[in-house]
C-alpha positions as CSV (number, residue, x, y, z in Angstrom):
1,X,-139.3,290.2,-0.2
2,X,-142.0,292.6,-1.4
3,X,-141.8,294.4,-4.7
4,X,-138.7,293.9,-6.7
5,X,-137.1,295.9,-9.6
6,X,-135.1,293.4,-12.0
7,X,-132.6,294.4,-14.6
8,X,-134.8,295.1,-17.1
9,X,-137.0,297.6,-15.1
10,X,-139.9,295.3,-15.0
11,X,-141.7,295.4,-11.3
12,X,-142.3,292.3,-9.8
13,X,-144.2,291.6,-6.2
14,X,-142.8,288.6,-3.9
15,X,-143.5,287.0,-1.2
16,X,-146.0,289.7,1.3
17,X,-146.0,292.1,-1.9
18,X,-148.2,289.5,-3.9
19,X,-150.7,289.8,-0.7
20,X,-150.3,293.9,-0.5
21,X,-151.4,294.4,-4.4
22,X,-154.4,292.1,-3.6
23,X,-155.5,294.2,-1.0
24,X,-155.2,297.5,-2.7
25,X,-156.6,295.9,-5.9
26,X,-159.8,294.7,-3.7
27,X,-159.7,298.9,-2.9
28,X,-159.8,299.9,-6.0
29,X,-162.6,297.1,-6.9
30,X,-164.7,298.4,-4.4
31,X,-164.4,302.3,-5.6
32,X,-165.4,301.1,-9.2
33,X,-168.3,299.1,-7.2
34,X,-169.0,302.4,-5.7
35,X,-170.1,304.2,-8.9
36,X,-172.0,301.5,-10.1
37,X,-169.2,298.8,-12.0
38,X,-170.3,295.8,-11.8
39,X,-167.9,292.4,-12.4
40,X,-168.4,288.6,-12.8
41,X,-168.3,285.9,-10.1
42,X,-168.4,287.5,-6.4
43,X,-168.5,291.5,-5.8
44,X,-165.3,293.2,-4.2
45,X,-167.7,293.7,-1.3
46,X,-168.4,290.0,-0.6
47,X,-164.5,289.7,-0.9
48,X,-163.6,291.9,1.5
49,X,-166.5,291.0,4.0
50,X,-165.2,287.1,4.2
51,X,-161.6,287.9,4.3
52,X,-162.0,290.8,7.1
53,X,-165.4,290.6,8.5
54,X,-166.2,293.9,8.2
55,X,-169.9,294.6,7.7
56,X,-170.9,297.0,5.3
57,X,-174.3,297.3,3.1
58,X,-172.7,299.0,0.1
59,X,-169.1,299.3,-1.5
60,X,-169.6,303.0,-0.6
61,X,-170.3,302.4,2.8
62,X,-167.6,299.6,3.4
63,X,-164.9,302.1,1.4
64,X,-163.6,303.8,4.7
65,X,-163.6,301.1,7.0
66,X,-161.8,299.3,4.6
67,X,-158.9,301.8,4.0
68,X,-159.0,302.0,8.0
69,X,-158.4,298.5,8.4
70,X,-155.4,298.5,5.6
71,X,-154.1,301.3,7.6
72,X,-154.3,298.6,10.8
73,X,-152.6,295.8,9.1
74,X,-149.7,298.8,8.0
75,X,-150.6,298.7,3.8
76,X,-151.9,301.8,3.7
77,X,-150.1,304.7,5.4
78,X,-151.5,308.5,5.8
79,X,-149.5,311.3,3.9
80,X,-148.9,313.1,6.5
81,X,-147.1,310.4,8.2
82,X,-144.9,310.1,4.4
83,X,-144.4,314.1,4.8
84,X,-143.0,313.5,8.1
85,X,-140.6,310.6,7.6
86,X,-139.5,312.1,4.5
C-alpha cells in the first residue's frame, strides 16, 4: 500500500499514501500561505494546528515545526539520510 504505478503509468496513492500526500499538500499550503496566498474555507495553518497541535502565529512561523514533526511521524526524511542509504 502507498503509491502505486499501474500499467498505464498513471500514479496512484493507496491506503497510508492517500494520508502522506495530504500532509505534504498541507506543506506546501502553508509555503503559499507564507508569501501571502490566501484560499477559501479554513487556512493551512488552522489545518495543521487541529490535526497536530502545534502552535504557531503565522504559516511562516509554523513552517519548520511542521516539516520537523513530518520528519517524526517518518514522511519527510533529510537528504543526507537519502545520500547515505543510497
Amino acid at each position: 500500500m502507498g503509491i502505486e504505478v499501474t500499467e498505464t503509468g498513471a500514479i496512484v496513492a493507496t491506503g497510508d499514501g492517500i494520508k502522506v500526500f495530504q500532509l505534504l499538500a498541507l506543506k506546501g499550503a502553508l509555503k503559499m500561505e507564507a508569501i501571502g496566498m490566501k484560499r477559501r474555507g479554513k487556512s493551512a495553518l488552522s489545518i495543521v494546528k487541529s490535526m497536530t497541535g502545534l502552535k504557531a502565529r503565522t504559516a511562516e512561523d509554523m513552517i519548520p515545526k511542521y516539516e520537523s514533526w513530518l520528519r517524526e511521524m517518518g514522511v519527510l526524511v533529510d537528504k543526507e539520510v537519502i545520500d547515505e542509504a543510497g
